[in-house]
PDB file of N, CA, C and O in Angstrom:
ATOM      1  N   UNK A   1      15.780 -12.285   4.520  1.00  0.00           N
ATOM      2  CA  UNK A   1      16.217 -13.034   3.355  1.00  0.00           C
ATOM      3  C   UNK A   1      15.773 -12.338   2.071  1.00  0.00           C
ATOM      4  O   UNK A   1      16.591 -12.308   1.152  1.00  0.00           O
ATOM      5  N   UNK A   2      14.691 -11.829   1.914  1.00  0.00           N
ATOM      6  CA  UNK A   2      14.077 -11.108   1.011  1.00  0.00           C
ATOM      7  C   UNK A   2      14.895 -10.055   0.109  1.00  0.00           C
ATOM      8  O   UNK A   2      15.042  -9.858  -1.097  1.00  0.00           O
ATOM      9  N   UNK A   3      15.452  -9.353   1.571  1.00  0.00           N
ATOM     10  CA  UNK A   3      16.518  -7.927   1.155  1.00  0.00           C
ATOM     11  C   UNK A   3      17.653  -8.666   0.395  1.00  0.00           C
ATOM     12  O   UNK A   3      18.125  -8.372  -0.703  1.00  0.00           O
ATOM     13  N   UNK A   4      18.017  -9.785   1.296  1.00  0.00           N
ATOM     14  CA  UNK A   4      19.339 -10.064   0.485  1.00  0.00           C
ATOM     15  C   UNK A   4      19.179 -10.943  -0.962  1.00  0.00           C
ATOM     16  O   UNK A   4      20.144 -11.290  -1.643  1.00  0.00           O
ATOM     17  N   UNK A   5      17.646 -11.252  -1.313  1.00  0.00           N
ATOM     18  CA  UNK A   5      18.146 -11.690  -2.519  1.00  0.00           C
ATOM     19  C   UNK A   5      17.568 -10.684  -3.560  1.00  0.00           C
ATOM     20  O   UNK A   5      17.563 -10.925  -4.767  1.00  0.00           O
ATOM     21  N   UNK A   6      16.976  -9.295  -2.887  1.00  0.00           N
ATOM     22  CA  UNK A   6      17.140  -8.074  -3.920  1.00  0.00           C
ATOM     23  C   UNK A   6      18.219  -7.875  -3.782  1.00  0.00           C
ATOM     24  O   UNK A   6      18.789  -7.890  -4.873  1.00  0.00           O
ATOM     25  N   UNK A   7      19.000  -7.640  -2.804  1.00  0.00           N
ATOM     26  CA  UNK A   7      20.409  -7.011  -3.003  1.00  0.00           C
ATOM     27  C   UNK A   7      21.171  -7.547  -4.195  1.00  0.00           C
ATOM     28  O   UNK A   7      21.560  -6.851  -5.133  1.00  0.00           O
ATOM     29  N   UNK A   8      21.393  -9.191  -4.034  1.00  0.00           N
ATOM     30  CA  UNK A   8      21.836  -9.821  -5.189  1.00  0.00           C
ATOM     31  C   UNK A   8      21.190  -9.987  -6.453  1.00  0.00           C
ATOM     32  O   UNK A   8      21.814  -9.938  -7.513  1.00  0.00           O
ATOM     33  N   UNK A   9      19.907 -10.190  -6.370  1.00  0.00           N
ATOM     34  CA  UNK A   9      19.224  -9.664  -7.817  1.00  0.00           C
ATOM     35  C   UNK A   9      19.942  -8.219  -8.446  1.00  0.00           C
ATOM     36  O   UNK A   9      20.196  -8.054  -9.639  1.00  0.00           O
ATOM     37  N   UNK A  10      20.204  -7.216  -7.350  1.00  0.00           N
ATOM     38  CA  UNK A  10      20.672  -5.698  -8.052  1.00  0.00           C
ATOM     39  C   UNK A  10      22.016  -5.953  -8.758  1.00  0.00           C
ATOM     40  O   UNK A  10      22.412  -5.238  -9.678  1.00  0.00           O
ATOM     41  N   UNK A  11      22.665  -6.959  -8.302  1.00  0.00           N
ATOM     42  CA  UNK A  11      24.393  -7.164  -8.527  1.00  0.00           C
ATOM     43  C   UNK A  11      24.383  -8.421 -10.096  1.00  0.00           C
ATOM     44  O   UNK A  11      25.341  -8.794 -10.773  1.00  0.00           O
ATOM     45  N   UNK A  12      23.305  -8.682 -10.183  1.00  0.00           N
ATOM     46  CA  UNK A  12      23.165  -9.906 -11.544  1.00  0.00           C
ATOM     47  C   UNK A  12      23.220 -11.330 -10.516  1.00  0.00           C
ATOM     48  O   UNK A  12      23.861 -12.148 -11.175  1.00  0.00           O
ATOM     49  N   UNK A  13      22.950 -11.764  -9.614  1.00  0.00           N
ATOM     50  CA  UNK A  13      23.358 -13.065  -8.925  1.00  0.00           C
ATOM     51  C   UNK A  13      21.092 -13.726  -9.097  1.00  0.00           C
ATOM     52  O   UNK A  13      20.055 -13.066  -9.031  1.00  0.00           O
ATOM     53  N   UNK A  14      21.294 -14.880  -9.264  1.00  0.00           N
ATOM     54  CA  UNK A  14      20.171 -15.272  -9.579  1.00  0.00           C
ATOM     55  C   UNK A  14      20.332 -16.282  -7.982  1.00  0.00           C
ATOM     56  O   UNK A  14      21.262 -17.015  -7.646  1.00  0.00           O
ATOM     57  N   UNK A  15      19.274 -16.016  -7.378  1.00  0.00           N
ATOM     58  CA  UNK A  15      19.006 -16.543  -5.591  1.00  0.00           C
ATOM     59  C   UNK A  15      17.494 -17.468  -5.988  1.00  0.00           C
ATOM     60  O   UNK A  15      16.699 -16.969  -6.784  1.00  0.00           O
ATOM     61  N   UNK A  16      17.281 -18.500  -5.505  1.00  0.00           N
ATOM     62  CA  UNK A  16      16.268 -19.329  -5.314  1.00  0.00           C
ATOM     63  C   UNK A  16      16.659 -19.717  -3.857  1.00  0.00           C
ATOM     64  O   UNK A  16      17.766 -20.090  -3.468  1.00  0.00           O
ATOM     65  N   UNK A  17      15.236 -19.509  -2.955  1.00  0.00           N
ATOM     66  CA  UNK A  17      15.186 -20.059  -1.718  1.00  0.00           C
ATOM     67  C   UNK A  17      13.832 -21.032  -2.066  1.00  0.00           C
ATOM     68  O   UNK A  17      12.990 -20.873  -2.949  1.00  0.00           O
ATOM     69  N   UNK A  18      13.953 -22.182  -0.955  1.00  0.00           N
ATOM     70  CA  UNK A  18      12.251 -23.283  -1.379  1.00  0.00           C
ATOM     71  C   UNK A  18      12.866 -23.594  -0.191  1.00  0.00           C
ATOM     72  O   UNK A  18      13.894 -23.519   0.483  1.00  0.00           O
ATOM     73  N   UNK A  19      11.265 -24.137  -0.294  1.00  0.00           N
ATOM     74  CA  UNK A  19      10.931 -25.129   1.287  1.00  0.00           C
ATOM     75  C   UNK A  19      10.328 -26.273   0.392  1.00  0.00           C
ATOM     76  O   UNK A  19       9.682 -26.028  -0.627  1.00  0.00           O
ATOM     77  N   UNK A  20      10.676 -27.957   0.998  1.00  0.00           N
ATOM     78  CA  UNK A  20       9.895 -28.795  -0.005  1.00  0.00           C
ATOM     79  C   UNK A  20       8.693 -29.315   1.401  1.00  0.00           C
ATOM     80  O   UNK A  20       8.843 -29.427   2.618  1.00  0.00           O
ATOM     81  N   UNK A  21       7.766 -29.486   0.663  1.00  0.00           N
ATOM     82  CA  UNK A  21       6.752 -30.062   2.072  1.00  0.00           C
ATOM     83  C   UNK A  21       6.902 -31.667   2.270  1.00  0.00           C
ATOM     84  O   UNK A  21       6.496 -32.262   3.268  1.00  0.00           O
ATOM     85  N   UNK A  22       7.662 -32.380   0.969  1.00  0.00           N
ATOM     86  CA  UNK A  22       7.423 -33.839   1.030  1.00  0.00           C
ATOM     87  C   UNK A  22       8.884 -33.872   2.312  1.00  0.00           C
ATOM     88  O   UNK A  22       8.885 -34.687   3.235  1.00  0.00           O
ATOM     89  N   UNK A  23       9.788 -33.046   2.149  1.00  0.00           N
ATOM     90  CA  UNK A  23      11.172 -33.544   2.962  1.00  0.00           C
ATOM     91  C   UNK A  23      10.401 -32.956   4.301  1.00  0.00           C
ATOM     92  O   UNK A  23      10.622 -33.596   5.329  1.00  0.00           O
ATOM     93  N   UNK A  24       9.458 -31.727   4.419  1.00  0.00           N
ATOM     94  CA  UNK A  24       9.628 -31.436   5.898  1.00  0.00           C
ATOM     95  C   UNK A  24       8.910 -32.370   6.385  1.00  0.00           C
ATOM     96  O   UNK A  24       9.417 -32.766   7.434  1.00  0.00           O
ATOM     97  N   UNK A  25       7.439 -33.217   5.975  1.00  0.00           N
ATOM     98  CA  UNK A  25       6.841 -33.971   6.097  1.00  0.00           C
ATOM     99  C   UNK A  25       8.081 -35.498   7.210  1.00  0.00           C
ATOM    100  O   UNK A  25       8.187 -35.946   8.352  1.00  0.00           O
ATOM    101  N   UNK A  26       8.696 -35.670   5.838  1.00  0.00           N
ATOM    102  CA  UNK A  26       9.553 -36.545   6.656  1.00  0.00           C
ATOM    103  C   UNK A  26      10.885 -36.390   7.260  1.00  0.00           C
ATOM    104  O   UNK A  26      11.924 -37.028   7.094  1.00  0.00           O
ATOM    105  N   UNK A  27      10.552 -35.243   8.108  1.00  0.00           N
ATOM    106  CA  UNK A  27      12.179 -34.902   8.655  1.00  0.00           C
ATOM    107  C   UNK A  27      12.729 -34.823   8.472  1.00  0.00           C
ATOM    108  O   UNK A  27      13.530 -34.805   9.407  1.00  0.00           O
ATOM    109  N   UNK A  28      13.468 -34.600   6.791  1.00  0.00           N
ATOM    110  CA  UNK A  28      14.379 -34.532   6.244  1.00  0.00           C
ATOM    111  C   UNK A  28      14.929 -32.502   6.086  1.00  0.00           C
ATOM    112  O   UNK A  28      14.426 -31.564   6.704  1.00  0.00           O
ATOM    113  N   UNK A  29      15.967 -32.458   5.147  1.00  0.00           N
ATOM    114  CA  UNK A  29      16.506 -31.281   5.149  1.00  0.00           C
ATOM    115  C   UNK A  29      15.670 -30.479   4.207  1.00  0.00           C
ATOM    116  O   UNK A  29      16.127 -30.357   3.070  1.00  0.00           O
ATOM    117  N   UNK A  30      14.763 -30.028   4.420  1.00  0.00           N
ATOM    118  CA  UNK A  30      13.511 -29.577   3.939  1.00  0.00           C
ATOM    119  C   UNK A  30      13.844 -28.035   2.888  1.00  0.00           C
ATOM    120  O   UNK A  30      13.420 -27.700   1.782  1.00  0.00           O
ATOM    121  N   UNK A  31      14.689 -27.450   3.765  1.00  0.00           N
ATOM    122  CA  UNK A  31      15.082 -26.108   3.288  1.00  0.00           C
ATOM    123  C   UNK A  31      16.516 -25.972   1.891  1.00  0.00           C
ATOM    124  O   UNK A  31      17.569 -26.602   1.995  1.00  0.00           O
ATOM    125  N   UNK A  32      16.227 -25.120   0.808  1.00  0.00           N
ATOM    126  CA  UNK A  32      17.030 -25.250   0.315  1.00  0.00           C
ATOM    127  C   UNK A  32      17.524 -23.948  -0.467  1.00  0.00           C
ATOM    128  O   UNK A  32      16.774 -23.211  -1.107  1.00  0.00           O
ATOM    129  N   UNK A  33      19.043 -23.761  -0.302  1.00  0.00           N
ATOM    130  CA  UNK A  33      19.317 -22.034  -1.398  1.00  0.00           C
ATOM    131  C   UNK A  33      20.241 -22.427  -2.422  1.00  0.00           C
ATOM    132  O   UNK A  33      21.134 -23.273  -2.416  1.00  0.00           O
ATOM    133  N   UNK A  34      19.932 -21.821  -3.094  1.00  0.00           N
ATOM    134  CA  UNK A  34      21.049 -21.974  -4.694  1.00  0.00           C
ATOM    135  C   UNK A  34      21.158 -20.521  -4.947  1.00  0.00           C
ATOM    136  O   UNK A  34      20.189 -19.763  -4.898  1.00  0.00           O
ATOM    137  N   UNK A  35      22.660 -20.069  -5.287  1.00  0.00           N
ATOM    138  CA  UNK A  35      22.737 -19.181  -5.916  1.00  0.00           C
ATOM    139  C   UNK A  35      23.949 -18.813  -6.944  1.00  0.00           C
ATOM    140  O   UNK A  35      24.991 -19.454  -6.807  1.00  0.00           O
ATOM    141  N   UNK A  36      23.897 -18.061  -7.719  1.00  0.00           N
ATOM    142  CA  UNK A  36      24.969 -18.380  -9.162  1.00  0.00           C
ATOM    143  C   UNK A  36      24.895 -17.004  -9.714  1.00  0.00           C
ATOM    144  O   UNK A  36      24.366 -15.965  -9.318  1.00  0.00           O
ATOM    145  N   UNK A  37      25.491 -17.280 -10.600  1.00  0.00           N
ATOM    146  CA  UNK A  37      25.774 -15.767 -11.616  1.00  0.00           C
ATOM    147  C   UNK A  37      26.608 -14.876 -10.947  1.00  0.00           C
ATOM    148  O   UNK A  37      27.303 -14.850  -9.932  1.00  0.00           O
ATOM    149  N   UNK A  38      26.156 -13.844 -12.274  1.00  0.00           N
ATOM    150  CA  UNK A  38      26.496 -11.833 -11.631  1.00  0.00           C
ATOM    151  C   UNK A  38      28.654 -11.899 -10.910  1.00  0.00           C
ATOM    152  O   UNK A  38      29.451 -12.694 -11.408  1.00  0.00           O
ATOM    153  N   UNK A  39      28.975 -11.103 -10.005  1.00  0.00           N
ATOM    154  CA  UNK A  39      29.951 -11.435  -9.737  1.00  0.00           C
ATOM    155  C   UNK A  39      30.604 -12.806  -8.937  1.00  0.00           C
ATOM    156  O   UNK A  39      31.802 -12.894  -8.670  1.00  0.00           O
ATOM    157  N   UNK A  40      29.559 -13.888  -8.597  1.00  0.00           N
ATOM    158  CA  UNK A  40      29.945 -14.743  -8.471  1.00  0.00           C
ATOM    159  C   UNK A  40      30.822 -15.558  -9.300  1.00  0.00           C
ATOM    160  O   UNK A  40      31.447 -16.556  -8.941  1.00  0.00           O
ATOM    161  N   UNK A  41      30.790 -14.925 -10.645  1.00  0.00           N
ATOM    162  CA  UNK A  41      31.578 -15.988 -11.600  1.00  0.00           C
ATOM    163  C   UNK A  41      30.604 -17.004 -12.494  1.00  0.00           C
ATOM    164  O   UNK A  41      29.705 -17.674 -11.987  1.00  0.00           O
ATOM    165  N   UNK A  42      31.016 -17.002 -14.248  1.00  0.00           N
ATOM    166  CA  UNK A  42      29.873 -16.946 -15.104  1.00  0.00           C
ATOM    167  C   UNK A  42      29.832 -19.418 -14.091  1.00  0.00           C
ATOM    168  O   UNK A  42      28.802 -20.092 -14.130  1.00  0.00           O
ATOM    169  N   UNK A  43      30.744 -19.777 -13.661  1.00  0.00           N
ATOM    170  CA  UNK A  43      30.933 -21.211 -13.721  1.00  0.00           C
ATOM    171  C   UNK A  43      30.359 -21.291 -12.080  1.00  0.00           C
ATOM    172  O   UNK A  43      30.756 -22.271 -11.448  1.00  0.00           O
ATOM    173  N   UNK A  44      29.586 -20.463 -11.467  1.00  0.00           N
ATOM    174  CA  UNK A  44      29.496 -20.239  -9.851  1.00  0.00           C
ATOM    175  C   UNK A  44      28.301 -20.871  -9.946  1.00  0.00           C
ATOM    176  O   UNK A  44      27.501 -20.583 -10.836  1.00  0.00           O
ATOM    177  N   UNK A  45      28.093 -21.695  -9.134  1.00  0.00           N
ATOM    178  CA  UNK A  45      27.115 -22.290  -8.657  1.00  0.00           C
ATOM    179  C   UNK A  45      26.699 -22.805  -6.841  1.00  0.00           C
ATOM    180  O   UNK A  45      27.314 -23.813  -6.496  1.00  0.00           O
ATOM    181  N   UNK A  46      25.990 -22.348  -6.029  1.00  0.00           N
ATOM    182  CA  UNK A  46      25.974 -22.515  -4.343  1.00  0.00           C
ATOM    183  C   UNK A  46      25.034 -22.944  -4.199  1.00  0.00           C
ATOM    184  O   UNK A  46      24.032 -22.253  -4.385  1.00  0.00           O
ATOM    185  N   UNK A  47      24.924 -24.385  -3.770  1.00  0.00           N
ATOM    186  CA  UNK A  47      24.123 -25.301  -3.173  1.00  0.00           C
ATOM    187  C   UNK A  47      23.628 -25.785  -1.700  1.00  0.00           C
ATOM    188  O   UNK A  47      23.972 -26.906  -1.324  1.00  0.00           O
ATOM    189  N   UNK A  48      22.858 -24.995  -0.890  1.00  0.00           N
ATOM    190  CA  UNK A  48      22.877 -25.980   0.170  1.00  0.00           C
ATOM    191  C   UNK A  48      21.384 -26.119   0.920  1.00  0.00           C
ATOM    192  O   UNK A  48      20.535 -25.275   1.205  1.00  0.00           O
ATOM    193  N   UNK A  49      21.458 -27.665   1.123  1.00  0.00           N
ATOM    194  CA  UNK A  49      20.348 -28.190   1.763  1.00  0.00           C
ATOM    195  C   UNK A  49      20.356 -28.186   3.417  1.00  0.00           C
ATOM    196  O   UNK A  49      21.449 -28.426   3.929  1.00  0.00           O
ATOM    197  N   UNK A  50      19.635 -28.024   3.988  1.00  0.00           N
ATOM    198  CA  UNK A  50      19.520 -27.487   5.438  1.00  0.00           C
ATOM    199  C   UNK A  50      18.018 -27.819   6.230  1.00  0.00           C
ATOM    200  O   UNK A  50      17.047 -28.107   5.531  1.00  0.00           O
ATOM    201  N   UNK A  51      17.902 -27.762   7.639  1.00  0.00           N
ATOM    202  CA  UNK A  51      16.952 -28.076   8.307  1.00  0.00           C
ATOM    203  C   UNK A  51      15.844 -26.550   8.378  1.00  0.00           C
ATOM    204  O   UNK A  51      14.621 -26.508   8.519  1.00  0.00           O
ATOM    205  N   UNK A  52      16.683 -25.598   8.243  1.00  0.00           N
ATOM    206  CA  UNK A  52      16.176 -24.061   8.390  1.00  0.00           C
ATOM    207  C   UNK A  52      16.601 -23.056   7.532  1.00  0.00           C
ATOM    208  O   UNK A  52      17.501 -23.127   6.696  1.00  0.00           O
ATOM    209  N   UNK A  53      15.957 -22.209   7.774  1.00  0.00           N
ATOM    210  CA  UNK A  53      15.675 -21.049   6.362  1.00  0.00           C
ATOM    211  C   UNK A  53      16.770 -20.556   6.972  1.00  0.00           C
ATOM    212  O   UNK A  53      17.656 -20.355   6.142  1.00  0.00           O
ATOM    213  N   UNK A  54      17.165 -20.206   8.350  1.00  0.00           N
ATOM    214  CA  UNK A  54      17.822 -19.630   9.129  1.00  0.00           C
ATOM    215  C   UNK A  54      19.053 -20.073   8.282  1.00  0.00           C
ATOM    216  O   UNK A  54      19.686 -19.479   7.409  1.00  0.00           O
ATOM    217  N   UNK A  55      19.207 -21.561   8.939  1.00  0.00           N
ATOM    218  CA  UNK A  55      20.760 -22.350   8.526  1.00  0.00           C
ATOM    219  C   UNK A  55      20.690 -22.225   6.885  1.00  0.00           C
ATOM    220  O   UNK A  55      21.610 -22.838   6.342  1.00  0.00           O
ATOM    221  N   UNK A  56      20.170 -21.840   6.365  1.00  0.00           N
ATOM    222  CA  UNK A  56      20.127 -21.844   5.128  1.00  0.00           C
ATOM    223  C   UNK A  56      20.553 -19.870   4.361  1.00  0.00           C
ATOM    224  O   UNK A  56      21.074 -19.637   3.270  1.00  0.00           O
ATOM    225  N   UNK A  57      20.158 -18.974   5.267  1.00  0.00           N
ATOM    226  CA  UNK A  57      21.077 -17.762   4.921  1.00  0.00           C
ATOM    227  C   UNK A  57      22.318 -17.500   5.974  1.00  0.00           C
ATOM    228  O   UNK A  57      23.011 -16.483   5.972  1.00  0.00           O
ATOM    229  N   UNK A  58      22.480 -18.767   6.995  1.00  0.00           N
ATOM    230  CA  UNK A  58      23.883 -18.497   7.446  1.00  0.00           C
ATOM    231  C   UNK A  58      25.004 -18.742   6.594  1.00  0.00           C
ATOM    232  O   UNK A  58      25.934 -18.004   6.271  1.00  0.00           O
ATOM    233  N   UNK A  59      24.605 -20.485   6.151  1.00  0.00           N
ATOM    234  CA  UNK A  59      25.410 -20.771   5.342  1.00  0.00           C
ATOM    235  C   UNK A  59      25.441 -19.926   3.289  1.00  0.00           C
ATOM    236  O   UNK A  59      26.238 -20.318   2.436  1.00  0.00           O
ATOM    237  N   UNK A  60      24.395 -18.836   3.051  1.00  0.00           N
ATOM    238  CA  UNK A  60      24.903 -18.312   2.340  1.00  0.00           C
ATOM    239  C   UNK A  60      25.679 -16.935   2.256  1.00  0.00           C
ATOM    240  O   UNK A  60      26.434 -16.527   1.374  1.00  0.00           O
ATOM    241  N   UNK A  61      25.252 -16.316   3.488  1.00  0.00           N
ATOM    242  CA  UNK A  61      26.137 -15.649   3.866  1.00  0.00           C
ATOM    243  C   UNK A  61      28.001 -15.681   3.876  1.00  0.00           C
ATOM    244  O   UNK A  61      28.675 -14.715   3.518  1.00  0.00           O
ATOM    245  N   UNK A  62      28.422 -16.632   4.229  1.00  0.00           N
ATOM    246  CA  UNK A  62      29.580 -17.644   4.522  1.00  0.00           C
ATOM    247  C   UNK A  62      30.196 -17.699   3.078  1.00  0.00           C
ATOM    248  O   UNK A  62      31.329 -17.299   2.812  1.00  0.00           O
ATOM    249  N   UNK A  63      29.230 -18.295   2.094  1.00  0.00           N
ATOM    250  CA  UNK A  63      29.505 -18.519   1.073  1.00  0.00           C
ATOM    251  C   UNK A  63      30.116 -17.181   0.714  1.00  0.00           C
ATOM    252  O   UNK A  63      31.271 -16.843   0.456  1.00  0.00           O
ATOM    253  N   UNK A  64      29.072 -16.592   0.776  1.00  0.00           N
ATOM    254  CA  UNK A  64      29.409 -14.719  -0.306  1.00  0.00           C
ATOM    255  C   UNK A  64      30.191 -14.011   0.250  1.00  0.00           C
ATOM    256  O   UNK A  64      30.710 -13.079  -0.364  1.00  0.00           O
ATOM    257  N   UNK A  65      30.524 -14.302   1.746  1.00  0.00           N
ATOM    258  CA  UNK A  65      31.775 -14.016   2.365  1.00  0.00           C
ATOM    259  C   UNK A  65      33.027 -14.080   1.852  1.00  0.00           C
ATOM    260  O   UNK A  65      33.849 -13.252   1.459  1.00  0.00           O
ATOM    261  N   UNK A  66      32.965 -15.601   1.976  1.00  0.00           N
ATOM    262  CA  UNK A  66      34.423 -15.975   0.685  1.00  0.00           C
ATOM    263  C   UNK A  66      34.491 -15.463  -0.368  1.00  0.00           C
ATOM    264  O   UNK A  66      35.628 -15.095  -0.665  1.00  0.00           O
ATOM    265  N   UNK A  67      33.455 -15.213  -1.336  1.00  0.00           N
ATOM    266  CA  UNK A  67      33.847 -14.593  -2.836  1.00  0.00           C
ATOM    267  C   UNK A  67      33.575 -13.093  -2.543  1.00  0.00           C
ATOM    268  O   UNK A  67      32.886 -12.250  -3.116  1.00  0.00           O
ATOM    269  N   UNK A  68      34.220 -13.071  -1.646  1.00  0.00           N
ATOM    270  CA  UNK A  68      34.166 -11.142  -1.691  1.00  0.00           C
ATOM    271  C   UNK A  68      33.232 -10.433  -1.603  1.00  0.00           C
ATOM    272  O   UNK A  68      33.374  -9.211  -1.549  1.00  0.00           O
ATOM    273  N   UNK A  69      31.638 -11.230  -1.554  1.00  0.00           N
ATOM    274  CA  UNK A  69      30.467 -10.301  -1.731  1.00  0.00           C
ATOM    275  C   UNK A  69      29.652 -10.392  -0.785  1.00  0.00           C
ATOM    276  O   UNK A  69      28.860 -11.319  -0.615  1.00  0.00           O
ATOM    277  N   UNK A  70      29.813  -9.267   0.012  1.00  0.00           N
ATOM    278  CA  UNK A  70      28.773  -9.107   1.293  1.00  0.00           C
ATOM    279  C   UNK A  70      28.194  -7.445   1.333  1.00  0.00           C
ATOM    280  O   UNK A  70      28.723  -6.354   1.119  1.00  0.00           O
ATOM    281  N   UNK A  71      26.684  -7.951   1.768  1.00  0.00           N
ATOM    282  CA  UNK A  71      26.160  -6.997   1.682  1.00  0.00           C
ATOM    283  C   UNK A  71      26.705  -5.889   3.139  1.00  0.00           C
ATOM    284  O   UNK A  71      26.189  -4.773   3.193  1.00  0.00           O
ATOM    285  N   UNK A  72      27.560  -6.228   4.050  1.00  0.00           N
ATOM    286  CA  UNK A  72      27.526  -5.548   5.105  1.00  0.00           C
ATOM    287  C   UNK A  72      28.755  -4.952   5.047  1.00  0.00           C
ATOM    288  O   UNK A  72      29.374  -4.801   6.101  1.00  0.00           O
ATOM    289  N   UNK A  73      29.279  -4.542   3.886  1.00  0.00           N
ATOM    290  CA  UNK A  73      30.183  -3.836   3.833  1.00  0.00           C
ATOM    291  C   UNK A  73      30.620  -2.018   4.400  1.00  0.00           C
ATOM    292  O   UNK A  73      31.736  -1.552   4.172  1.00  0.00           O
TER     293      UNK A  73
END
């Protein structure tokens, strides 16, 4: 996860990953990624809450899939 949010830091995309301890505490969707900017588009904004860090760079992967931007090109 690290690489990929230098990768997108290099491209202008601003990445926040968190873990909250009060949601993992109570079983809730503890894990969370946001990411925006750079070629995503100046109005781009990607939200998602998740049980795992895992499910949490699948589903941004997916995301950056769709807007054209993957690092595994």
């Amino acid at each position: 996860m690290l690489e990929l949010m230098e990768w997108l830091a290099e491209r202008g995309v601003t990445t926040v990953l968190k873990v909250d301890g009060d949601r993992m505490t109570e079983h809730r969707k503890a894990w969370m990624v946001i990411v925006s900017g750079g070629p995503l588009g100046d109005d781009s904004f990607f939200r998602a809450d998740l049980t795992t860090a895992d499910g949490c760079l699948d589903s941004l992967l997916a995301h950056l899939k769709g807007k054209g931007l993957s690092p595994f090109k």
